[in-house]
N, C-alpha and C positions, 0 to 999 in steps of 0.2 A: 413549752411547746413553741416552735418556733413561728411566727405569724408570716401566712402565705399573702396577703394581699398590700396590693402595691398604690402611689398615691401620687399623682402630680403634683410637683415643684410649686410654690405662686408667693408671691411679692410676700407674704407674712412668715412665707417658711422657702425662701429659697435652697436652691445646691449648695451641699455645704463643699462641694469639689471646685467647684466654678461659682459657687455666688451668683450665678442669676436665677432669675424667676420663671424661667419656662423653658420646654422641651425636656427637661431634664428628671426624672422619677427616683424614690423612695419608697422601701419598703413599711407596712405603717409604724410599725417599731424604730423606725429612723436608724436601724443596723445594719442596712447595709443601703450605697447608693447606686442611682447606673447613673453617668455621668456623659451626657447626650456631644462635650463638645473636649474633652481630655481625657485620655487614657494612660498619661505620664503617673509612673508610682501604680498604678490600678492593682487592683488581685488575680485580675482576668479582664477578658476582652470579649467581648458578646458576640453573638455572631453576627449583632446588625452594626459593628463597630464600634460598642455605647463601651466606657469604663467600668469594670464594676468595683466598688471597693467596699469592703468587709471593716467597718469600726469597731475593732476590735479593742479594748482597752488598754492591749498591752503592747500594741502599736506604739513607737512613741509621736507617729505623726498624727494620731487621732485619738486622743486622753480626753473623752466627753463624759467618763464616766455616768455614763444613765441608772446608776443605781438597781440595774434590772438582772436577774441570772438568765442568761439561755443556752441550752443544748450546744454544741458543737455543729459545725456546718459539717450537714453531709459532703462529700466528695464527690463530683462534680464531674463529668467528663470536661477535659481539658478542651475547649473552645478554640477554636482558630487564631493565631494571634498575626502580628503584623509581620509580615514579607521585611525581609533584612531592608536596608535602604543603599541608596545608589553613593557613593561617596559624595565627598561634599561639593569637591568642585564640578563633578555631574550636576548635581541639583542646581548649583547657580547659574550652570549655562542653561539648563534648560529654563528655568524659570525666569532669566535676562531675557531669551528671545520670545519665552513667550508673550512676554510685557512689551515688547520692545515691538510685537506682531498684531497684536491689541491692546496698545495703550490707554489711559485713562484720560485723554484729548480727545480719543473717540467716542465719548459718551459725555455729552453735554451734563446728564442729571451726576455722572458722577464729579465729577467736577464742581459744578452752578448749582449744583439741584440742594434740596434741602438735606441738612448734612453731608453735602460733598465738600470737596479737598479746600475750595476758595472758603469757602463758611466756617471752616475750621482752623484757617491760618497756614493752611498748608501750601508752599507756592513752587515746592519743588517735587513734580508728577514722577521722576523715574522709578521708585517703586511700589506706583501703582497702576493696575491694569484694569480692562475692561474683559470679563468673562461675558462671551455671547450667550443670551437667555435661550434659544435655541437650539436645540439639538444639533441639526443640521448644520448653522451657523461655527457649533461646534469643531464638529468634525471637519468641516474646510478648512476651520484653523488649525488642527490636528497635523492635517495633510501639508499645509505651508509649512507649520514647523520641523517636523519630520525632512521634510525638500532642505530647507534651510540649515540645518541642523547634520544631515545626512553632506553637505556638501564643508564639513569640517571634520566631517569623520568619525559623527555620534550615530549610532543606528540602534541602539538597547535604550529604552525607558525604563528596563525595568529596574523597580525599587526607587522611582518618583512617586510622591504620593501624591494622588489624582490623576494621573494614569493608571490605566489598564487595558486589556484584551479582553473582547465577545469571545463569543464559542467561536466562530469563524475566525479570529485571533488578529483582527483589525484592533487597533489601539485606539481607545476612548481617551476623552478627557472629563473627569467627574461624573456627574449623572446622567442617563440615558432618559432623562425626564427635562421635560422644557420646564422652564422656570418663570415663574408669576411676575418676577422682578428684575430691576436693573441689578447685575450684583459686581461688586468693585472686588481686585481683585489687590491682595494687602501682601506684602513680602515682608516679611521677616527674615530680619538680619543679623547676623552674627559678630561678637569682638574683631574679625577678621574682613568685615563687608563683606561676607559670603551669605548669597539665601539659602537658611535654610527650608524653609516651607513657605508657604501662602496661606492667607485666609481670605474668606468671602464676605463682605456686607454685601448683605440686602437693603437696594437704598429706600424702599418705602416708604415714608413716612408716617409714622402713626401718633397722633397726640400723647405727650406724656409717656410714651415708651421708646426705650434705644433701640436699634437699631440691632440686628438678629445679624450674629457670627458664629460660622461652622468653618473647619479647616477646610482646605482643598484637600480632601484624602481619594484614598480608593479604598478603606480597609477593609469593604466588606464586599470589594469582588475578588475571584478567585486568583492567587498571588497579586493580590494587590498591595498596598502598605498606607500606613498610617504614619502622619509625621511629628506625632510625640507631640510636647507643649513646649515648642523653643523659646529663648526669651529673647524678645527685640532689643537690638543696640541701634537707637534714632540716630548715631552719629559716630563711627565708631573710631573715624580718624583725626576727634577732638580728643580721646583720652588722654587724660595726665593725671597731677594731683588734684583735679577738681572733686567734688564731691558728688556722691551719686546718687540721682533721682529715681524712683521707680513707682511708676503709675498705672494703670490698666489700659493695656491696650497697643498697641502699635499706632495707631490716629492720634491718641490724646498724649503720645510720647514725644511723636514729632512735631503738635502745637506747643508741645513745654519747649521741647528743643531750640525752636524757632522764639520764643520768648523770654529763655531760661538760659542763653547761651556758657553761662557762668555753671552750671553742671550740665554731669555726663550723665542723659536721660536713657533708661532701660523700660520695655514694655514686658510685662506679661498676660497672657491669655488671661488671665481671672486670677484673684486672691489669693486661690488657693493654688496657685501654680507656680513651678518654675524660684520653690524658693531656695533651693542650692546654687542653682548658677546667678540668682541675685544675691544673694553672701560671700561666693567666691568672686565676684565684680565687684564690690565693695569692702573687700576684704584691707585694713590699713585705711580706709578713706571713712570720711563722714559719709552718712547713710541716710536720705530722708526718705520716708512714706508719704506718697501722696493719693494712698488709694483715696475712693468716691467717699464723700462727704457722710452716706449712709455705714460709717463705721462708725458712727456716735450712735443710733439706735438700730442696726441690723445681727444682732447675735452671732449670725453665721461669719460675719464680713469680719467683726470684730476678733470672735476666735480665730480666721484666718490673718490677720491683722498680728495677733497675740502669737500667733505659733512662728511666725517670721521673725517675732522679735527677739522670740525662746533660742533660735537657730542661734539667730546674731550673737545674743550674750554666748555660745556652748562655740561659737566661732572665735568670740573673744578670747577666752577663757585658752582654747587649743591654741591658739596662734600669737597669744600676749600681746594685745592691742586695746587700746582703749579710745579711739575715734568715736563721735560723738554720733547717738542715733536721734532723729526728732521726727514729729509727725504734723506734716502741714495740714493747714486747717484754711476756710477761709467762711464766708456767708453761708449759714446751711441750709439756704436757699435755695444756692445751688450744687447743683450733686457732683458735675466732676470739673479735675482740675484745669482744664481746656478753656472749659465755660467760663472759670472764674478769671486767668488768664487773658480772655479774648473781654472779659467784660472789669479789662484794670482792678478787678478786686484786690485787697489786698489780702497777703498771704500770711500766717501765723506759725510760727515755730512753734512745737509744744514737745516738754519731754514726756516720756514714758507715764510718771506719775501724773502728767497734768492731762494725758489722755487719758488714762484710766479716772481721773475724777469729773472729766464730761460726760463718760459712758453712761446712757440707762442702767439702771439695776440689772436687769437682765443681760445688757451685755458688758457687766463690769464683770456678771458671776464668771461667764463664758471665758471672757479675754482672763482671767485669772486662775482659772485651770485650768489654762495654758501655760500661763507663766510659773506659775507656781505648782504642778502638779502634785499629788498625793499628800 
């Protein structure tokens, strides 16, 4: 019988979609997840925008084997999913001007403030923005960019994610809810310098926790859309034969960038995201991991960790390349690689097997059936 009740996410059992510890829910069976900040790969899409994905065994992205038998999933009425998207060079002018109309200069804490762009080694603001916490605030800026944007001969939003139409069919930008906090507004770039999407930090600061990211979507107002889990390129007109970094984040891709100038740094939203377009970016190149520090004793982090690496070898394998992959390491003090970066640590190469013989037990079992399924 299949189990109906459902459990929130938290630091000893995070998302195994996303890797973080909150917002994001599980069924108590851990068979299937909603995944509060990617919907990329999902089974379906909720109608309040959440991912849902079905761990299925015979998935090959999700081989957790839980040794449990259960029923088949009933069927489902099919869920609303995301509105087509606006082409690409649509999406970068829009989201150029928007940045360009409330920039990240205009907000002091995003910048100065704890965790902003100077604090993290970041010293080049164009792509980031200031999202006005207000409502109203909002929609001024709505009204400027639409004016400005309108005098180039753009007049449709639609299929930007984070726009949409009221019922009066005025065009929004994100929530129709005032928000508690400064939120920074993050672009995401593609091989080509093109945005594809935006995300939002919340700059709050709260002891001992990061900092809270949700995409700029609209997915759950009516023909709204949702903008996938693209993978950030922190530099995309350095590419060469350098080799290619990839860490969590769009922030802590552009501190490596900025320190790391000798590779070509890629962000992804979470762990468990966006690992195709980082194997065909690294496809022929050496390949490091530098996810968060908690892939030594986080299960979940580590099986996402392990399934990236499953990719890479079944990459190798099709495309006859043997470029080397390694997994940075540094003080496991500190958790990501920005931190350790800004605070000169030093960095450690480690292969395959010498991470898996750091791993906790628990996440040596994990990261290994991965690698090794059945």
């Amino acid at each position: 019988m299949l189990a109906t009740g459902y459990k929130r996410v938290s630091k000893k059992r995070p998302c195994c979609v996303c890797g973080k510890p909150d917002w994001c829910s599980t069924t108590v069976t851990e068979t299937i997840s909603f995944c509060a900040r990617s919907t990329l790969n999902s089974d379906r899409v909720s109608r309040y925008g959440w991912g849902v994905f079905y761990h299925d065994a015979s998935r090959s992205d999700f081989s957790f084997d839980f040794k449990r038998n259960f029923k088949q999933l009933p069927k489902t009425k099919k869920s609303k999913v995301s509105h087509e998207m606006a082409p690409l060079a649509i999406r970068d002018k829009v989201y150029r001007k928007l940045i360009e109309l409330s920039p990240a200069t205009s907000n002091h804490v995003i910048v100065k403030g704890r965790g902003g762009l100077l604090e993290r080694g970041i010293l080049d603001f164009s792509h980031y923005g200031n999202l006005p916490r207000l409502i109203n605030e909002r929609r001024v800026l709505v009204e400027r960019l639409v004016e400005e944007l309108g005098k180039e001969g753009l007049r449709s939003f639609e299929g930007i994610p984070g726009f949409w139409r009221d019922t009066r069919r005025r065009l929004r930008l994100w929530s129709e809810q005032d928000a508690f906090d400064d939120l920074m507004l993050i672009a995401f770039v593609g091989p080509d310098d093109l945005i594809r999407a935006c995300q939002i930090r919340f700059m709050r600061y709260i002891p001992n926790k990061s900092g809270r990211y949700v995409w700029l979507s609209s997915l759950k107002e009516k023909d709204g859309c949702g903008p996938g889990a693209p993978l950030h390129h922190a530099n995309p007109c350095s590419r060469s034969a350098k080799s290619i970094l990839v860490t969590e984040g769009a922030l802590k891709a552009a501190t490596a960038q900025r320190l790391l100038p000798d590779r070509y740094v890629v962000g992804n939203s979470g762990v468990a995201t966006s690992h195709r377009e980082i194997i065909e970016t690294a496809r022929r190149k050496p390949l490091e991991i530098a996810f968060d520090n908690d892939s030594f004793t986080n299960p979940h982090v580590a099986r996402a960790l392990a399934a990236l690496l499953r990719s890479r070898s079944a990459d190798q394998r099709s495309f006859a390349y043997d470029d080397a992959v390694t997994i940075l390491s540094w003080d496991r003090r500190v958790k990501g690689l920005d931190e350790a970066l800004l605070a000169s640590l030093k960095l450690s190469s480690l292969t395959v097997a010498e991470w898996l013989k750091g791993l906790t037990p628990e996440c040596r079992e994990q990261a290994n059936r991965q690698l090794f399924p059945g």
